[in-house]
C-alpha positions as CSV (number, residue, x, y, z in Angstrom):
1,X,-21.5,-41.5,-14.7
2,X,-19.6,-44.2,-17.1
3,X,-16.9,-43.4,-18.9
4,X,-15.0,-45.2,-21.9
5,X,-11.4,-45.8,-20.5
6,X,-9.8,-46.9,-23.8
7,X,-7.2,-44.8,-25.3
8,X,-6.4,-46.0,-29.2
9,X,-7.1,-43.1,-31.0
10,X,-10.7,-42.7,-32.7
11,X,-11.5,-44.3,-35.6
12,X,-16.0,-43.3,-35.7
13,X,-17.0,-39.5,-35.6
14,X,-20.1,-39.0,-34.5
15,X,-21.7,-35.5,-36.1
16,X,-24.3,-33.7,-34.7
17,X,-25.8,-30.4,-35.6
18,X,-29.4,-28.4,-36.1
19,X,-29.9,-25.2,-37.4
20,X,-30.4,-23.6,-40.9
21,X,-27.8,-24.3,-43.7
22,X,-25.2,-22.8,-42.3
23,X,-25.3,-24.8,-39.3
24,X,-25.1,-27.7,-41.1
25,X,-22.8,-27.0,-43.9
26,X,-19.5,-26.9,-42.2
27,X,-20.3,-30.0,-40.8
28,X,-20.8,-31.9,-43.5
29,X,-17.2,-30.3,-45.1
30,X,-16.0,-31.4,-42.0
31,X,-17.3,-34.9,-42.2
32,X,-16.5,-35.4,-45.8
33,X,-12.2,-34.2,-45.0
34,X,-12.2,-36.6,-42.0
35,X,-13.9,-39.7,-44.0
36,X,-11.2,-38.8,-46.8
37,X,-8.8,-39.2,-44.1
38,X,-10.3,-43.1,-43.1
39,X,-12.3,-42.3,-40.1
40,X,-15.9,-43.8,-39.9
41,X,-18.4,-40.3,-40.3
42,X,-22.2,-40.4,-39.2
43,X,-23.6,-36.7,-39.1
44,X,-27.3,-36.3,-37.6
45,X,-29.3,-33.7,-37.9
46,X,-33.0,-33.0,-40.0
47,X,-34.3,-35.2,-42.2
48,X,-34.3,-31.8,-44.6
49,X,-30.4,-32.7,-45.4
50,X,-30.5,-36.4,-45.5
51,X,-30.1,-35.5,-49.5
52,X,-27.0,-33.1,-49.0
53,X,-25.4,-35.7,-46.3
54,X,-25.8,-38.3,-48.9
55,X,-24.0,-36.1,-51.7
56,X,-21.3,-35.8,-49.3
57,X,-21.0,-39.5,-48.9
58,X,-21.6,-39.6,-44.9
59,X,-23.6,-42.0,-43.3
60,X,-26.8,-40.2,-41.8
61,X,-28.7,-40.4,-38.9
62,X,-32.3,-38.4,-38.7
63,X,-32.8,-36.7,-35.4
64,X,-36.3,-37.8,-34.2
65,X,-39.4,-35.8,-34.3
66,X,-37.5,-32.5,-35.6
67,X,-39.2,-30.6,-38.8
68,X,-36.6,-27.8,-39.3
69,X,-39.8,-26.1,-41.3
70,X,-42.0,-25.6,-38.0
71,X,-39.4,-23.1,-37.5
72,X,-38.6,-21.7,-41.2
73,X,-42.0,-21.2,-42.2
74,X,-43.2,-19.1,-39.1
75,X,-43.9,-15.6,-39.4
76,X,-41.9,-14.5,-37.2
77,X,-38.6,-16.8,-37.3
78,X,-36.9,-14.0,-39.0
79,X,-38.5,-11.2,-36.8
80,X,-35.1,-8.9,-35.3
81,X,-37.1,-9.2,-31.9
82,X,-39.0,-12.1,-31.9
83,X,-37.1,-14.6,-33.7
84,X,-34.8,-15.9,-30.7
85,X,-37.8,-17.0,-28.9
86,X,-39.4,-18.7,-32.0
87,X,-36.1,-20.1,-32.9
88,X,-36.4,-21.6,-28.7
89,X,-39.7,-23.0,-29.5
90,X,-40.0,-24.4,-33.0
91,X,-36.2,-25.5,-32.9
92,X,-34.3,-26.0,-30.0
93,X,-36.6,-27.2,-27.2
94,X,-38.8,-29.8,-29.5
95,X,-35.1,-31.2,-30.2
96,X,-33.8,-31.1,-26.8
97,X,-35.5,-34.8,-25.9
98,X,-34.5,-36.3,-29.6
99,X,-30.9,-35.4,-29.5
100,X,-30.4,-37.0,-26.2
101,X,-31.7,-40.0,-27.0
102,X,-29.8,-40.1,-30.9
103,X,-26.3,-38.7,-29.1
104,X,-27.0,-41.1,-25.9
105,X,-27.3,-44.2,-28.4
106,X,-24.4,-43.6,-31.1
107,X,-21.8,-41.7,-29.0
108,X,-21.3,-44.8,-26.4
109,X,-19.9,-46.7,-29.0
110,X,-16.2,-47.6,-29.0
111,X,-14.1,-45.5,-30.4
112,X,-16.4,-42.8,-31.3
113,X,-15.6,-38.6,-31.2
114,X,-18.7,-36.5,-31.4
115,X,-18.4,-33.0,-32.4
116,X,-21.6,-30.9,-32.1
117,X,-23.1,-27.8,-32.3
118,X,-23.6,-25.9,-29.3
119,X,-27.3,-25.5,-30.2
120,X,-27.7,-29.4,-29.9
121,X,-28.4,-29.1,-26.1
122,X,-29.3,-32.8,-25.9
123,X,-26.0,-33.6,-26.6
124,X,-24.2,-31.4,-23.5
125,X,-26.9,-33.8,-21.3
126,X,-25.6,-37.0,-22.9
127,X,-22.2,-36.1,-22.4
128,X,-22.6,-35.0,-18.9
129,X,-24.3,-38.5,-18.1
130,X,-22.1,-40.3,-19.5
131,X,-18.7,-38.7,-19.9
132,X,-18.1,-39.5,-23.6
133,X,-15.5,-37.8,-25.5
134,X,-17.2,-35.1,-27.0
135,X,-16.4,-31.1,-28.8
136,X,-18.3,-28.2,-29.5
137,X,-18.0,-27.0,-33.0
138,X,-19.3,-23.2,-33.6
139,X,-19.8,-22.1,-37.2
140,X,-20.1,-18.0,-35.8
141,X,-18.4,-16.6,-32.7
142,X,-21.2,-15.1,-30.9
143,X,-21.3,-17.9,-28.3
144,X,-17.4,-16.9,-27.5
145,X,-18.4,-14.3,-25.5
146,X,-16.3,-11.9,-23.7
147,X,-16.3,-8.8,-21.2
148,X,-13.3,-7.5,-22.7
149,X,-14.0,-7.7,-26.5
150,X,-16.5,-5.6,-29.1
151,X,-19.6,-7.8,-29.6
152,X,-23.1,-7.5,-30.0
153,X,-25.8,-9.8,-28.7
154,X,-29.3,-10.2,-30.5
155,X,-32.5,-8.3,-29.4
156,X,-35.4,-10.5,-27.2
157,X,-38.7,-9.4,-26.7
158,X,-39.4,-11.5,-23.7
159,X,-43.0,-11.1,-23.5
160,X,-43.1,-13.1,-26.3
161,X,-41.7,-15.9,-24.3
162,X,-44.3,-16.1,-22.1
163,X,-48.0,-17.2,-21.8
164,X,-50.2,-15.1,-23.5
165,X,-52.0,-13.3,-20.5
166,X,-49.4,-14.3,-18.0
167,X,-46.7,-12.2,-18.7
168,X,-44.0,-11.5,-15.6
169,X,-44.0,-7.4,-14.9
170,X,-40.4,-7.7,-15.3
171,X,-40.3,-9.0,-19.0
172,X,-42.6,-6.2,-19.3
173,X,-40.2,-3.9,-18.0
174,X,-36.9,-5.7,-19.5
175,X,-38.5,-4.7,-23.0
176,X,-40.3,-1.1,-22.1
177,X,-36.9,-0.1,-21.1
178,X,-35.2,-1.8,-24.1
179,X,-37.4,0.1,-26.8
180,X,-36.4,3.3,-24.9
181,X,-33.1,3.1,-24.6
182,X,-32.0,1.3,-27.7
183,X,-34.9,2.2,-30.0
184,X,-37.2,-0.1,-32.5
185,X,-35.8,-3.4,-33.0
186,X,-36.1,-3.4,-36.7
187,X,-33.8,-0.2,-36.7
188,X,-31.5,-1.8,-34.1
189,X,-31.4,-5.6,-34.2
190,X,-28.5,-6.0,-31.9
191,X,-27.2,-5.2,-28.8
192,X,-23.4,-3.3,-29.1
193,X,-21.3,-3.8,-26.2
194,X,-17.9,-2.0,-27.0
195,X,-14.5,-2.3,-25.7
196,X,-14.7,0.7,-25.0
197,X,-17.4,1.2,-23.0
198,X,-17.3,0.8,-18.9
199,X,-16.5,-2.7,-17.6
200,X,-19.4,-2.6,-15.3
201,X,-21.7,-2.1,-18.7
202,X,-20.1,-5.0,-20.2
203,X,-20.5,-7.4,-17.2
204,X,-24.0,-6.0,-17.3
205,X,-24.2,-6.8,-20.8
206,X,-23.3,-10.6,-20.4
207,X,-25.1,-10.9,-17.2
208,X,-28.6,-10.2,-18.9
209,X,-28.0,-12.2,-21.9
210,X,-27.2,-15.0,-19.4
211,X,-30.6,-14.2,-17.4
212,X,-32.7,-13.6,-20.7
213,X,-31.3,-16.9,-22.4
214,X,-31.6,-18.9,-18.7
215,X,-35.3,-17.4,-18.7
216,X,-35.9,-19.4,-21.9
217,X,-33.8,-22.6,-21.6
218,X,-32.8,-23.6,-18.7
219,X,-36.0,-25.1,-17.2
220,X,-36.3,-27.7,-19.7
221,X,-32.7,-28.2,-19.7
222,X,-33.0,-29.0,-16.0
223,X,-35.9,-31.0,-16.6
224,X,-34.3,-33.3,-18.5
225,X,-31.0,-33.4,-16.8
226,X,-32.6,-34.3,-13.5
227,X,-34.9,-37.0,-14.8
228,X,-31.7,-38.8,-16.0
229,X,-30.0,-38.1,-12.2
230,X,-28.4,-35.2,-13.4
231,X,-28.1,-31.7,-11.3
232,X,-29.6,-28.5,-12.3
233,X,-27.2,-25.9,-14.3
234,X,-27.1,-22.0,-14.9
235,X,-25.6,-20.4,-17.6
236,X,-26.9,-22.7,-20.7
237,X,-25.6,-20.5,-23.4
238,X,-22.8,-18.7,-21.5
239,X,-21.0,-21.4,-20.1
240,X,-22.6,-24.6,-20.1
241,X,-22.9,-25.1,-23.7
242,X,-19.3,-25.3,-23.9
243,X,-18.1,-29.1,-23.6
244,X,-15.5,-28.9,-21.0
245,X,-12.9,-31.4,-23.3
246,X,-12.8,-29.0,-26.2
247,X,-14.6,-25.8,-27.8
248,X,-13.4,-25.8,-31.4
249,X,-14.1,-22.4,-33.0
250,X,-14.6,-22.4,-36.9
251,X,-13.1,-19.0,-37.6
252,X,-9.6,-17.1,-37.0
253,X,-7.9,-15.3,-34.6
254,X,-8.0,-12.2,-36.7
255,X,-11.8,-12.2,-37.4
256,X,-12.1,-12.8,-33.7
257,X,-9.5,-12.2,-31.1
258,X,-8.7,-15.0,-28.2
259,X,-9.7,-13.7,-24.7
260,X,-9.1,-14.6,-21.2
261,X,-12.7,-15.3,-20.7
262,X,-13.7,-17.8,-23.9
263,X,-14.3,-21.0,-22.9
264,X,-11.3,-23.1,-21.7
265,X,-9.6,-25.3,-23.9
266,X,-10.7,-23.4,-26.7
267,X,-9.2,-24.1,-30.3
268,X,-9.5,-21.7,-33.4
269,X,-9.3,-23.3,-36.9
270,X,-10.1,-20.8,-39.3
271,X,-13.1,-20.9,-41.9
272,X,-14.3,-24.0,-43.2
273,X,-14.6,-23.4,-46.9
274,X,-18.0,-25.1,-48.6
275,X,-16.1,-25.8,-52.1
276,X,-18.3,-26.7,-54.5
277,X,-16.7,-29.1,-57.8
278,X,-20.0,-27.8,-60.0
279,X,-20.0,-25.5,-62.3
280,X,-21.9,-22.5,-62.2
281,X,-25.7,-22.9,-64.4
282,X,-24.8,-22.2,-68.1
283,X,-27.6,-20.1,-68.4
284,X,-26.1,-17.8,-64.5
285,X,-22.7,-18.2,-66.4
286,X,-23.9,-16.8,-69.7
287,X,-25.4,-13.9,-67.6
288,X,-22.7,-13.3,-66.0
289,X,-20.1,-12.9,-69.1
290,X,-22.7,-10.6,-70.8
291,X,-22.3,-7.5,-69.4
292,X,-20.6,-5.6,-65.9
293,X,-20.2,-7.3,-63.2
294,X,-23.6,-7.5,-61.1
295,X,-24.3,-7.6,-57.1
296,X,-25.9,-10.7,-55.4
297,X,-28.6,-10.2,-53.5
298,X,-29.8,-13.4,-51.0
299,X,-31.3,-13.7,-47.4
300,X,-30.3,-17.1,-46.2
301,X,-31.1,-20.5,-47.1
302,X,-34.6,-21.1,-45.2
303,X,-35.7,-17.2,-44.9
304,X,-39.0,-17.1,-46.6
305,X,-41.3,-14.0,-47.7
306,X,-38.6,-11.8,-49.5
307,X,-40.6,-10.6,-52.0
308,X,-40.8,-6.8,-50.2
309,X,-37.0,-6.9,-50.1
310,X,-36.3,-8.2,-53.8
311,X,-38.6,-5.5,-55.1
312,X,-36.6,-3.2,-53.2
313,X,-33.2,-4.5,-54.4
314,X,-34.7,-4.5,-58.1
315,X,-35.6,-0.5,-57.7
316,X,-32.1,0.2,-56.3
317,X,-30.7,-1.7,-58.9
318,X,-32.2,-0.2,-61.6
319,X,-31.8,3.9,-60.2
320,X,-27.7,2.9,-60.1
321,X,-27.6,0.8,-63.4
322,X,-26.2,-2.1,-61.9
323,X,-27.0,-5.9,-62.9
324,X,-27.7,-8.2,-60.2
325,X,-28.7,-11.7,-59.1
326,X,-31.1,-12.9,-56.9
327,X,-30.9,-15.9,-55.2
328,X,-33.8,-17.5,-53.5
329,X,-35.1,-21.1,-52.4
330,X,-39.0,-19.4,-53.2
331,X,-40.3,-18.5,-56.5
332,X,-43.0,-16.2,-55.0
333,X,-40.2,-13.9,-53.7
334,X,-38.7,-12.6,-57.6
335,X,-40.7,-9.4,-59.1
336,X,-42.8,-10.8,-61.9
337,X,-41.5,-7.5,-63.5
338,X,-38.0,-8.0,-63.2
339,X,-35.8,-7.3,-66.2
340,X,-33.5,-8.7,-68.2
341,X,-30.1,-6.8,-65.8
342,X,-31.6,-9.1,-62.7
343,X,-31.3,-12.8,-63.0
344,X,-33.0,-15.2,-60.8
345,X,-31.3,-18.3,-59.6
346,X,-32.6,-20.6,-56.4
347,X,-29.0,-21.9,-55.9
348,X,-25.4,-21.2,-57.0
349,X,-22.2,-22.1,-55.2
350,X,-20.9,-18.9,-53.9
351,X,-17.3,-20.1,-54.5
352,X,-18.0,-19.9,-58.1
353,X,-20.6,-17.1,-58.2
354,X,-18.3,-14.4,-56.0
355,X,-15.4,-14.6,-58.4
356,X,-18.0,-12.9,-60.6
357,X,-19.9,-9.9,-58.7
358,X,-19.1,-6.6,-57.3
359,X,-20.6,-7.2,-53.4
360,X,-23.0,-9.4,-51.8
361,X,-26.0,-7.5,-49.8
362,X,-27.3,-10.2,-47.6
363,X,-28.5,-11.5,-44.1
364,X,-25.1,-11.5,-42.3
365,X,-24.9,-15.4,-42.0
366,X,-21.5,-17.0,-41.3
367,X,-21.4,-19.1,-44.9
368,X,-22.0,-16.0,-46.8
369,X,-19.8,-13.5,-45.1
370,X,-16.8,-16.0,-45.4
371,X,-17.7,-17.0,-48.8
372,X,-17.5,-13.0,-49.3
373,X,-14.3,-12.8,-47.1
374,X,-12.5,-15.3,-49.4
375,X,-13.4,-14.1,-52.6
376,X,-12.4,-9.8,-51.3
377,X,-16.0,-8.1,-52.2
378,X,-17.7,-6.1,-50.3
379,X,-20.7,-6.7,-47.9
380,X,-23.9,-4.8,-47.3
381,X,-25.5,-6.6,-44.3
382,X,-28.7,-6.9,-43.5
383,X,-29.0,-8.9,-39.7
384,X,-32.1,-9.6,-38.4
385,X,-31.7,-11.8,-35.4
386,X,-29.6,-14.6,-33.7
387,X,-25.9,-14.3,-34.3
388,X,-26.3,-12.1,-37.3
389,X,-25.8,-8.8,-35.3
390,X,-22.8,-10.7,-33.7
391,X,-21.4,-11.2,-37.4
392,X,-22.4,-8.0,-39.0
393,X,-20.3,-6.1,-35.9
394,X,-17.3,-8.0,-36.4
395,X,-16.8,-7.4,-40.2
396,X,-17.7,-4.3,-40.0
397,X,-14.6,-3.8,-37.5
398,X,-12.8,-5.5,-40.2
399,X,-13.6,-2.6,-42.4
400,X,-14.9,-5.2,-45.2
401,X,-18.7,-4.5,-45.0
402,X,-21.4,-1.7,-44.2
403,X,-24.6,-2.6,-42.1
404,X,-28.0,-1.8,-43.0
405,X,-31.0,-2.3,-40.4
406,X,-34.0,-4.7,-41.8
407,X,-36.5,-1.3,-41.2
408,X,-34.3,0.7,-43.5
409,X,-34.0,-1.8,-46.1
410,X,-35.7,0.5,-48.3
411,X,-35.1,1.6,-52.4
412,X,-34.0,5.1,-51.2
413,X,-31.2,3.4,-48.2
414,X,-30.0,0.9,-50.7
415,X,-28.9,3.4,-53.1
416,X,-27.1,5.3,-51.0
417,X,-25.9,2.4,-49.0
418,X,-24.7,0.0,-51.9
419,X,-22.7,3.3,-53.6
420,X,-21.0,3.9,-50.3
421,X,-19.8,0.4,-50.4
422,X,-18.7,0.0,-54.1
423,X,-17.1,3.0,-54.4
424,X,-14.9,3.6,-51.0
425,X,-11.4,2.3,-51.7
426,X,-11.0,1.7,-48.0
427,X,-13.1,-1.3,-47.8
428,X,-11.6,-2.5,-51.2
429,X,-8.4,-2.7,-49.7
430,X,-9.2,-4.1,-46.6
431,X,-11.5,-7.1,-48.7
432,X,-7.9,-7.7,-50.7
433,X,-5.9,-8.3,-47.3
434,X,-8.4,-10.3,-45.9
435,X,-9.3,-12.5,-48.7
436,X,-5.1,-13.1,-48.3
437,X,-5.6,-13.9,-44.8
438,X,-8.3,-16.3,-45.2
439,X,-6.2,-18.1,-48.0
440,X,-4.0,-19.4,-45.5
441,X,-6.4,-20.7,-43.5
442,X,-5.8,-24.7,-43.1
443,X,-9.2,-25.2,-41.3
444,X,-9.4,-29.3,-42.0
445,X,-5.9,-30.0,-41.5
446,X,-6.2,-28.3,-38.0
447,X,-8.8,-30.3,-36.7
448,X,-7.5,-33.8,-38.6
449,X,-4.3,-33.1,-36.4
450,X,-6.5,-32.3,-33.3
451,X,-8.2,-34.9,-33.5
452,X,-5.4,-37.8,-34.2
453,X,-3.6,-36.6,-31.3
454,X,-6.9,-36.6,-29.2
455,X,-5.8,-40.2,-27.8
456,X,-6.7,-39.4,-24.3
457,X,-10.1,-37.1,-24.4
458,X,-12.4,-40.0,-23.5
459,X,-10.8,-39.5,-19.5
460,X,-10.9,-35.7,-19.1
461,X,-14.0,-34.8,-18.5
462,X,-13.8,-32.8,-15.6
């Protein structure tokens, strides 16, 4: 293992991130604060947001090999029960080799700090090889698991992991017994573990989601590792993932409490905000001043095939009288018949756009929730997989949002679902102190003072 021994303070951050949107998004905000600041900023990640990385002004380096649309355009990549394991195949393991090599070359340079995502395995490897100074970044909280706090983990349907025609008798088991006990995945996408429930349950609850995610990762995480003279690891998404110098959480303490068993040298920085300069479209802003305010309906950045749930949202919309926009990166997904109370956008910057609306009903991803958290509306979510569940838990407990399974997404659910939410004065007060909570968030400035006192990472690795 080499390691770096100087100790001026960095002057070259080295980002690295894969994912959807909102796994790239915060990184770039990041980027953009710490170049403002005089540091040298290089962010990698898809070629899809070479064009957004340029807006931003950062330098940008393509990972190798990746098409982030092998994964957004597969049926099932959405799928509340079989979307981990596509996520595992179309995203994560065809990037594992590429972002080894990219974080192996650009992170030995002197005076470089990377800060990844803990989905960019490659980079763990790198830094274990060579000992670089290096910090996790994690947009959601899911990863900062604990036996002692409320959480929820997604659904797996592990024969889907497998061979087709060699499926292990215990995957067949593991999801037999999953259906039975916790129902349809489409009516239950996550897995609840509450505080309240037996610590035995909990510890059982961690322990399989470290089996079920070593199951599916840590064979070609091994691979790799000991072809480089590396030793095999357990725990890839429980422990390992965590970089031993630094785990820097991109959320508060009060959306998610520290506990004794996060990963160590863990630091909380609140939300990073995605502020937008543009103004909204005139022809959204006109639609907005005309009439009540509407609710905005939108699934996630690269979630295709919507068309089902639009139509839905544009019945339930029309039985309550309430305007609403639709925001979608398709054209195919917008009713043909839609009327002139919905309006169709494929973009607008939800710091504008929330100031404007009564709730958001959407996919339960980290950008939109905290977008919603700032601005004090309501949330109807809708999680289907990944750390969605995770996210839909936790703001529920806040009081700010309802949840509403994928399989119930329905015209007949939403009305009852979205009048619940607009109406109960509960959740409107708790979206008013939380939207002052998250106003004095100072999520740059923490991690622009981290890191300039961060003179001496480069010789802790442990």
């Amino acid at each position: 293992m080499t390691q770096n021994t100087t100790t001026d303070t960095f002057k070259h951050i080295l980002l690295v991130t894969i994912g959807t949107l909102g796994d790239v998004l915060p990184f770039l905000v990041i980027g953009r604060h710490l170049q403002q600041q005089g540091l040298s900023v290089t962010i990698a990640t898809h070629e899809h947001y070479r064009d957004k990385a340029v807006a931003y002004g950062l330098a940008f380096e393509a990972i190798a090999d990746t098409d982030l649309q092998q994964f957004s355009s597969h049926e099932h990549a959405w799928h509340p029960e079989l979307g981990v394991s596509v996520a595992v195949d179309k995203l994560l393991l065809p990037m594992l080799k590429p972002v080894f090599e990219l974080t192996q070359r650009l992170a030995l340079q002197p005076d470089v700090l990377t800060l990844a995502h803990p989905h960019a395995l490659g980079a763990r490897i790198a830094q274990d090889l060579h000992g670089f100074p290096m910090w996790t970044l994690y947009p959601s909280a899911w990863l900062f698991q604990s036996v002692h706090a409320r959480q929820a983990y997604p659904r797996v349907n592990m024969s889907s992991t497998s061979t087709p025609g060699n499926v292990p008798v215990r995957y067949r088991l593991m999801d037999w017994l999953a259906d039975r006990v916790l129902g349809k995945a489409e009516l239950k996408p996550g897995i609840l573990i509450g505080r309240k429930r037996p610590l035995w349950e909990r510890r059982l609850g961690r322990s399989m989601f470290r089996r079920v995610s070593d199951d599916m990762l840590a064979k070609p995480v091994n691979n790799l590792r000991q072809r480089v003279g590396l030793p095999k690891i357990q725990g890839v998404l429980t422990t390992w993932c965590h970089s031993p110098q630094k785990a820097v959480g991109l959320f508060p303490s009060w959306y998610a409490q520290p506990q004794i068993d996060w990963p160590r040298n863990h630091l909380l920085s609140g939300f990073v905000e995605a502020r937008s300069s543009a103004a909204l479209p005139e022809d959204l802003q006109a639609f907005l001043d005309a009439g009540e305010a509407p609710i905005v309906f939108t699934f996630g950045s690269e979630k295709l095939d919507n068309s089902a749930a639009f139509k839905a949202a544009t019945d339930a919309c029309r039985g309550l009288g309430i305007r609403a926009v639709f925001i979608s990166a398709d054209d195919a997904d917008v009713p043909a018949e839609q009327s002139g109370d919905i309006f169709f956008v494929r973009f607008a910057p939800f710091d504008a756009l929330f100031q404007h609306i009564r709730c958001v009903v959407h996919h339960g991803g980290m950008g939109t929730a905290s977008a919603a958290l700032r601005a004090g509306i309501p949330q109807l979510l809708v999680p289907y997989s990944y750390d969605q569940p995770d996210n839909a838990v936790r703001l529920r407990g806040l009081g700010v949002g309802i949840t509403l399974a994928p399989g119930l997404f329905d015209t007949e659910h939403l009305v009852a679902t979205i009048r619940e939410l607009i109406t109960c004065e509960t959740v409107q007060e708790n979206c008013r102190r939380y939207a002052q909570c998250i106003r004095n968030d100072n999520a740059l400035e923490v991690i622009t003072r981290e890191i300039s006192t961060a003179t001496d990472d480069r010789n802790c690795l442990s």
